[in-house]
Backbone as ProteinMPNN parsed JSONL, in Angstrom:
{"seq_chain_A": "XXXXXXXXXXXXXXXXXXXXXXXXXXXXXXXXXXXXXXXXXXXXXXXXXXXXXXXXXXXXXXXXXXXXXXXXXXXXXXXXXXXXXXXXXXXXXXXXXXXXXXXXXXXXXXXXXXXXXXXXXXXXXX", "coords_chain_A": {"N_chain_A": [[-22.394, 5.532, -23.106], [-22.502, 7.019, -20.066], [-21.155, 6.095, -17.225], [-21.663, 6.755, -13.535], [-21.303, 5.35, -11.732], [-18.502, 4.138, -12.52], [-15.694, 2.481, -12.589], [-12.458, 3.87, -11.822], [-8.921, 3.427, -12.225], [-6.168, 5.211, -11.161], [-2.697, 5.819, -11.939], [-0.118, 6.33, -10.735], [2.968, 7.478, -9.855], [3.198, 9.953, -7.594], [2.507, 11.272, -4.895], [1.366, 13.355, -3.962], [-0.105, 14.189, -6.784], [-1.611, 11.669, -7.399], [-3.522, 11.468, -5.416], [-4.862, 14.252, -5.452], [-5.886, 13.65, -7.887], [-7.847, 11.325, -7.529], [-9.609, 11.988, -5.139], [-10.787, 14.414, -6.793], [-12.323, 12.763, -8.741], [-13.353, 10.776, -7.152], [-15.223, 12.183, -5.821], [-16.809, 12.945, -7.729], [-18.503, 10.992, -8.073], [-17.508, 8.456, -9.129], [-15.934, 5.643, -8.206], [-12.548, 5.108, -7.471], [-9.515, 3.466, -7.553], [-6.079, 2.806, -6.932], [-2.517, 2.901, -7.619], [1.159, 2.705, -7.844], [3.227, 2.468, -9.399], [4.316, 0.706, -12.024], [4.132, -2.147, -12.339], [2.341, -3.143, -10.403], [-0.006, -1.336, -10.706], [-0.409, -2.907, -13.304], [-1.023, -5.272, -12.206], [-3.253, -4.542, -10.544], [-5.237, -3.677, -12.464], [-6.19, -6.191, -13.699], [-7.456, -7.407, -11.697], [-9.172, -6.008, -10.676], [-10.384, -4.637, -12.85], [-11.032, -1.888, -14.103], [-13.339, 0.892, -15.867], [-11.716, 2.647, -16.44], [-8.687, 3.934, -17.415], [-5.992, 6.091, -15.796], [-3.195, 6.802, -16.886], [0.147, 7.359, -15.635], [3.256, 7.892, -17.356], [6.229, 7.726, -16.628], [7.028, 6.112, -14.42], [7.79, 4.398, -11.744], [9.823, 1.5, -12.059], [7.911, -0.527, -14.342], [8.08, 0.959, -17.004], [4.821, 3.504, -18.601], [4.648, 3.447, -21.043], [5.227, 1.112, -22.133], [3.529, -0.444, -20.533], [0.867, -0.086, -21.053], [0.922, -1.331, -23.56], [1.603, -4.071, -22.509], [-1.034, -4.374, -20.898], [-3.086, -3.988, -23.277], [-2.291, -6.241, -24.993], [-3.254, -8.799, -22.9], [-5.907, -10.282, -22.831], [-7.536, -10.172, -20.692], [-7.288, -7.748, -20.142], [-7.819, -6.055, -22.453], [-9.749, -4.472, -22.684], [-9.794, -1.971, -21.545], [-9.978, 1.208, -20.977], [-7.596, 3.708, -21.228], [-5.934, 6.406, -20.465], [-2.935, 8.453, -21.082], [-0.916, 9.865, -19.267], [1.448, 12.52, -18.518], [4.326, 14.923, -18.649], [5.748, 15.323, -20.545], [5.604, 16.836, -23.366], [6.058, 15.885, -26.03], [5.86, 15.188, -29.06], [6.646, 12.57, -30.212], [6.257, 10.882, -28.012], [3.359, 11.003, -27.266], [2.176, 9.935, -29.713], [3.338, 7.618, -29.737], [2.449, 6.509, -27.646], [-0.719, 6.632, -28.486], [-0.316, 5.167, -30.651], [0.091, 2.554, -29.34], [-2.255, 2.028, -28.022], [-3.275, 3.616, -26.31], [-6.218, 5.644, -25.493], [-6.398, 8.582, -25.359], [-3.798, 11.226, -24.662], [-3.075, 12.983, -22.139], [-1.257, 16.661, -20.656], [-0.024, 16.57, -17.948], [0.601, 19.283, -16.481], [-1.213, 20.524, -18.001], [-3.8, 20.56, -17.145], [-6.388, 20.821, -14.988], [-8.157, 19.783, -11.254], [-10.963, 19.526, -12.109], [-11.359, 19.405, -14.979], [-10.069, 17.041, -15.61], [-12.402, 15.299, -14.072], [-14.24, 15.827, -15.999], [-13.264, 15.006, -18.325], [-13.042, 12.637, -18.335], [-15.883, 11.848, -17.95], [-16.097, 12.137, -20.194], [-14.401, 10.295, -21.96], [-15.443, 7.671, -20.781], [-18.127, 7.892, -22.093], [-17.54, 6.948, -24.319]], "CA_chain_A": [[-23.243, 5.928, -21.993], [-21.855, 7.275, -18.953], [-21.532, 5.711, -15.594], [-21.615, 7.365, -12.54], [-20.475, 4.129, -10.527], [-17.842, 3.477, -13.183], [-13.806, 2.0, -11.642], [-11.447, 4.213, -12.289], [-7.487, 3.592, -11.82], [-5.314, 5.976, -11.592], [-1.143, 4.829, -11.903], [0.26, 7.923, -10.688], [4.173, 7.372, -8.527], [3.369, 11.214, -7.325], [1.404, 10.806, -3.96], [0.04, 14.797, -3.974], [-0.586, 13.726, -8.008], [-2.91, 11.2, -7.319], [-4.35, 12.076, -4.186], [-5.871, 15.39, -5.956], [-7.026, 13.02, -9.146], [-7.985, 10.445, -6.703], [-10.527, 13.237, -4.547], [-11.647, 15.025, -7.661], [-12.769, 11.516, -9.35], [-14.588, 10.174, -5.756], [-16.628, 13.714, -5.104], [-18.043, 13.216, -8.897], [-19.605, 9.708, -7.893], [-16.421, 7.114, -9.56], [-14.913, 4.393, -7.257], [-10.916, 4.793, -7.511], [-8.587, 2.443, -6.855], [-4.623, 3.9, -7.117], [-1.531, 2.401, -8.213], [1.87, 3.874, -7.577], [4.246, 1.571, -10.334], [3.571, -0.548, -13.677], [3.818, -3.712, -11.83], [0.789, -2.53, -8.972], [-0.711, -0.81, -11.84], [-1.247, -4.222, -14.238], [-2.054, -6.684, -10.969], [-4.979, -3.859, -10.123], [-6.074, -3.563, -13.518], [-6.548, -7.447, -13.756], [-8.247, -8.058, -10.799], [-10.268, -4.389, -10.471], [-11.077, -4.601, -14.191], [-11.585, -0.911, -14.05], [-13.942, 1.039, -17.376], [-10.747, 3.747, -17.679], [-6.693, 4.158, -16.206], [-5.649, 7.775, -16.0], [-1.446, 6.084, -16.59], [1.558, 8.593, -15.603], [4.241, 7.622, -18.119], [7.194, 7.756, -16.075], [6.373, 5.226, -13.306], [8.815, 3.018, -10.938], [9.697, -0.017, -12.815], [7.353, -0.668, -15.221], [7.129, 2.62, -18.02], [3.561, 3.756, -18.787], [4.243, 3.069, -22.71], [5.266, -0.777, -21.137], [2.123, -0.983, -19.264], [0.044, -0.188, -21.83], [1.471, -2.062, -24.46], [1.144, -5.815, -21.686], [-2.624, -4.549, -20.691], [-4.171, -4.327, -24.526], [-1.889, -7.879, -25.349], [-3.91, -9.06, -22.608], [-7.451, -10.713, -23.39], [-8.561, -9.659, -19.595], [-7.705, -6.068, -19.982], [-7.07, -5.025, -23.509], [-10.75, -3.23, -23.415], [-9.835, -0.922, -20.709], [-9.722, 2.554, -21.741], [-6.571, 4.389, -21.27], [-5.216, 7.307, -20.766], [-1.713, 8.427, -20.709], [-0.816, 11.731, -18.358], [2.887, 12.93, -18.79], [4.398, 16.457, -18.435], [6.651, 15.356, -21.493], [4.646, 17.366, -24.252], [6.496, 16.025, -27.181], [5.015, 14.289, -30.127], [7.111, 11.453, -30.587], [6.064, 10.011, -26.861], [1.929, 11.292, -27.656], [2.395, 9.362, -31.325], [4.189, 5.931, -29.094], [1.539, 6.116, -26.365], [-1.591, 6.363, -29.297], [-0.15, 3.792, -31.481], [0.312, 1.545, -28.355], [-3.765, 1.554, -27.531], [-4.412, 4.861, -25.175], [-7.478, 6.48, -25.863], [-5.831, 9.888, -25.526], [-2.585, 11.971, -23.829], [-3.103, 14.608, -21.419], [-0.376, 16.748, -20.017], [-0.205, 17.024, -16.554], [0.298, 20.525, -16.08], [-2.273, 21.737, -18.311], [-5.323, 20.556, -16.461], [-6.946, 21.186, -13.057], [-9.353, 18.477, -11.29], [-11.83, 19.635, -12.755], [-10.861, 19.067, -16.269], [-10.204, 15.432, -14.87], [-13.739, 14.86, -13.844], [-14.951, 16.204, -17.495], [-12.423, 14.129, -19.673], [-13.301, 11.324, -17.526], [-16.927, 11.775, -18.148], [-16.123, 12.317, -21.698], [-14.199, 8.878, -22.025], [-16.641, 6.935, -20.383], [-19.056, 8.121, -22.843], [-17.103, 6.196, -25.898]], "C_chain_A": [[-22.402, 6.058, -20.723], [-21.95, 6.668, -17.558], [-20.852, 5.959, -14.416], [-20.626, 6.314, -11.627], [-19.16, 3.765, -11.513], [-16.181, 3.478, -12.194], [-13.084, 2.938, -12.52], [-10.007, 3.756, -11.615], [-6.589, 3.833, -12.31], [-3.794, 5.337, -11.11], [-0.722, 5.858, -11.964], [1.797, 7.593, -9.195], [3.82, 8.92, -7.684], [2.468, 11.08, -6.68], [0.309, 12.086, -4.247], [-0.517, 14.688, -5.502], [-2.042, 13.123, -7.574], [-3.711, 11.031, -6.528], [-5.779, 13.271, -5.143], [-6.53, 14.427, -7.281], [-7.833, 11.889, -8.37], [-9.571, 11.192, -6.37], [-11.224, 13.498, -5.508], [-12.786, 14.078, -8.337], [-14.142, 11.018, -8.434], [-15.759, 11.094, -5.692], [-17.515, 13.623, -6.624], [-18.509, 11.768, -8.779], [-18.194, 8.354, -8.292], [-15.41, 6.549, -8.103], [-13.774, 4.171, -8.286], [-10.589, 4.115, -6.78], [-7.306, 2.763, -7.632], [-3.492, 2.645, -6.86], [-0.201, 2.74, -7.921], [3.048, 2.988, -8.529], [3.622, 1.024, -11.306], [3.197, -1.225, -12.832], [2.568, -3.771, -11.045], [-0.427, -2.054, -10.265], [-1.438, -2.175, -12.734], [-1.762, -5.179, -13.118], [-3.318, -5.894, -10.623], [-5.692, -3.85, -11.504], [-6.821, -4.902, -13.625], [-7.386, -8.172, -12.972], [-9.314, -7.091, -10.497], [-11.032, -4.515, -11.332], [-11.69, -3.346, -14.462], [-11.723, -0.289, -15.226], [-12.781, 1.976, -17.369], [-9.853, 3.71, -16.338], [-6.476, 5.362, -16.483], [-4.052, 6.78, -15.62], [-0.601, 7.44, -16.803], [2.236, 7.483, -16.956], [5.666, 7.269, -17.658], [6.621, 7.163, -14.654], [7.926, 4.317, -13.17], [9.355, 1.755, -12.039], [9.586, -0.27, -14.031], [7.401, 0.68, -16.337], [5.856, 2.77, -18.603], [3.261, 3.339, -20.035], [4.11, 1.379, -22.53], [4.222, -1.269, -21.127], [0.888, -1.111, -20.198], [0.026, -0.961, -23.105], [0.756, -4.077, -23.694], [-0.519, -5.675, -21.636], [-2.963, -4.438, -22.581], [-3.406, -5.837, -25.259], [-2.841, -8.66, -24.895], [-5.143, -9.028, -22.424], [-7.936, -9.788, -21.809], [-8.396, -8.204, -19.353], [-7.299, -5.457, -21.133], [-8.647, -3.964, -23.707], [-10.742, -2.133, -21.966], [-9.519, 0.372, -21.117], [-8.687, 3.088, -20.797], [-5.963, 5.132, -21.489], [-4.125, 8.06, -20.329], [-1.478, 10.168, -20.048], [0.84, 11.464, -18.224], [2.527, 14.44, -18.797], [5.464, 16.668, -19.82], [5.674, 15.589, -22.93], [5.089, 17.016, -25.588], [5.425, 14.637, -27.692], [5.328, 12.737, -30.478], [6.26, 10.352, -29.605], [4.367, 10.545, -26.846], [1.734, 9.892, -28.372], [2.5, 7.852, -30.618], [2.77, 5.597, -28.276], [-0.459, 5.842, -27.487], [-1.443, 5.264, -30.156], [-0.006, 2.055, -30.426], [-0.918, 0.962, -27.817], [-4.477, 2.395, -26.798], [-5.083, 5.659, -26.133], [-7.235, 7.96, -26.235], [-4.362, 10.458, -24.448], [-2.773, 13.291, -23.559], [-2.083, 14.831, -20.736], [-0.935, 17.509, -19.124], [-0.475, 18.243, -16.528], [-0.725, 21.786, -17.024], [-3.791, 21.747, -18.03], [-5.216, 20.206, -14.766], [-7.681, 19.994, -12.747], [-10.219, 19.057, -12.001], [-12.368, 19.137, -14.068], [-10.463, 17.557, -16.2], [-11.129, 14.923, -15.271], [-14.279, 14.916, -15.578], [-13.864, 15.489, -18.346], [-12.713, 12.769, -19.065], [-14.743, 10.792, -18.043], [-17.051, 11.54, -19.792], [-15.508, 11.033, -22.549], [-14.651, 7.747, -21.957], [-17.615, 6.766, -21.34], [-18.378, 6.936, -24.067], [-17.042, 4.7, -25.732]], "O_chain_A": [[-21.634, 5.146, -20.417], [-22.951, 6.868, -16.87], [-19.716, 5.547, -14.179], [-19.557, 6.517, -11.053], [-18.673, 2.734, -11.048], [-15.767, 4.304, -11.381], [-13.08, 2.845, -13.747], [-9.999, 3.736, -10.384], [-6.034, 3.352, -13.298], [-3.67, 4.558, -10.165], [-0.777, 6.52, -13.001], [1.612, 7.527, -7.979], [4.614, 8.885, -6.744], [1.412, 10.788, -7.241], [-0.881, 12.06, -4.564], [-1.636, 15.199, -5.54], [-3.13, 13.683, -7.437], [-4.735, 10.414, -6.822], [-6.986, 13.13, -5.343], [-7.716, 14.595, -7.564], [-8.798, 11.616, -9.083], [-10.533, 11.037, -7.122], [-12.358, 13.018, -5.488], [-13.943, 14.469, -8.484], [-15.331, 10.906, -8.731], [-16.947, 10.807, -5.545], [-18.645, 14.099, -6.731], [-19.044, 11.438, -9.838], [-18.119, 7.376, -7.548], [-14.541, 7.027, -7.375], [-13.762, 3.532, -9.338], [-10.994, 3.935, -5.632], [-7.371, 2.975, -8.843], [-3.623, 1.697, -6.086], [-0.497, 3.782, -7.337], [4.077, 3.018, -7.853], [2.399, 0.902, -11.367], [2.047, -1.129, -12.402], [1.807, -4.712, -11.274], [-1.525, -2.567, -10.485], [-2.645, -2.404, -12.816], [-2.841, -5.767, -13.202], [-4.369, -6.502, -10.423], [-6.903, -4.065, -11.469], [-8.05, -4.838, -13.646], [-7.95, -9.224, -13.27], [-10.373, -7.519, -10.037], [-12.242, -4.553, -11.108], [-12.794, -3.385, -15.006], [-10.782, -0.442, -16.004], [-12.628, 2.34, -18.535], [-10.005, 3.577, -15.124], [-6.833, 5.738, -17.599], [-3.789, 6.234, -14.548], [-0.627, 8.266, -17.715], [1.667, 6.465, -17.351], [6.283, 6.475, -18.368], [5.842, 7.792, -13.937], [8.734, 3.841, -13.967], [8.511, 1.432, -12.875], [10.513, -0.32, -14.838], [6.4, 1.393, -16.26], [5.727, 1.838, -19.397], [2.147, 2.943, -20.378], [3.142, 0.652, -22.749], [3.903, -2.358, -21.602], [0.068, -2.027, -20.14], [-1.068, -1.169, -23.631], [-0.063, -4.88, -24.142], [-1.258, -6.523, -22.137], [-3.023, -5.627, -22.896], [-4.092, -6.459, -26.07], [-3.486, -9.315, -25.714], [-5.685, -8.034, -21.941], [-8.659, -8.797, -21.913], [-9.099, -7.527, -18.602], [-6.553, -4.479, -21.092], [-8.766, -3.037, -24.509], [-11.778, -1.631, -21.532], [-8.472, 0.43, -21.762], [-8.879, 2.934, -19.591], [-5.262, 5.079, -22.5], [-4.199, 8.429, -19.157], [-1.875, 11.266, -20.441], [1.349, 10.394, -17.889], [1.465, 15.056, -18.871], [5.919, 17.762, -20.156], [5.104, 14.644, -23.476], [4.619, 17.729, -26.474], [4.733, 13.749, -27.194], [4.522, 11.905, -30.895], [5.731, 9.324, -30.025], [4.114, 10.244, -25.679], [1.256, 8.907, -27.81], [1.721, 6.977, -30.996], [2.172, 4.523, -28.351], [-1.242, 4.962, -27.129], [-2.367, 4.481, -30.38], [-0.017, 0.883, -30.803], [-0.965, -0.149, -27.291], [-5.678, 2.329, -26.533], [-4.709, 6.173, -27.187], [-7.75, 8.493, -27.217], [-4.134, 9.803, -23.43], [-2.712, 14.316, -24.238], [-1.591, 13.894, -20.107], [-1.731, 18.448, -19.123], [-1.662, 18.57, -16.542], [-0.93, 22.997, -16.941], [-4.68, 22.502, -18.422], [-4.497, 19.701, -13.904], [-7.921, 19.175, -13.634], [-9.772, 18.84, -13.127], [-13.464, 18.613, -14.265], [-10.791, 16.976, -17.235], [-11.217, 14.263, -16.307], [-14.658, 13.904, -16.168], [-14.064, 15.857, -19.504], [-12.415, 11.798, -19.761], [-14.897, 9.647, -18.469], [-17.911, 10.912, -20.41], [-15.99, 10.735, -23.641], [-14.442, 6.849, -22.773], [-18.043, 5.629, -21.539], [-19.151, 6.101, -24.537], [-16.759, 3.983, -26.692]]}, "name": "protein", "num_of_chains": 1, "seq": "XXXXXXXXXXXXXXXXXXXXXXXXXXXXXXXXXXXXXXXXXXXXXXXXXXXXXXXXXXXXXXXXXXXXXXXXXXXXXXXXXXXXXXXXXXXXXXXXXXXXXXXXXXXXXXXXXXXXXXXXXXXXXX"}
């Protein structure tokens, strides 16, 4: 079932990145809260407890496969839904990031906000 009020956070190092997923997310009704590293990324997840992460892959510090790997170990956020956004379209790092616990892998440059909002909605739902 879908919810309008649902937390999203997005873990995006790329300010004009998650600015525009940020915007697109708010104007369809979801309270974001934004990340810009692993490490920022797992202390907001833990204390936000937000229903889905839109995670870059290539992040400061922490790496997105990393991040996701510590949050589903951990009891207080392994039921957060997760999904991994990279521009690195190969299968091996899809295959790593699905066997690791994300819900699905979208690449960056083949969706608009729009397509955001509606995979968002469509996540939520499960």
């Amino acid at each position: 079932m879908e919810d309008k009020k649902a937390k999203i956070l997005i873990a995006e190092d790329d300010p004009a990145q998650s600015m525009m997923l940020e915007v697109s997310l708010m104007n369809a009704g979801y309270t974001v809260v934004t990340a810009a590293n692993g490490k920022t990324t797992i202390e907001k997840a833990k204390v936000e407890k937000p229903s889905l992460l839109f995670l870059d892959m290539l992040m400061p510090d922490i790496g997105g496969l990393e991040v996701i790997k510590m949050l589903k170990a951990d009891s207080a956020t392994k039921d957060i839904k997760i999904v991994a956004l990279s521009n690195l379209n190969k299968k091996e790092i899809i295959d790593q990031c699905l066997a690791a616990g994300a819900l699905d892998f979208l690449v960056k440059m083949l969706f608009v906000p729009k397509d955001i909002v509606e995979k968002a909605k469509e996540y939520l739902k499960k």
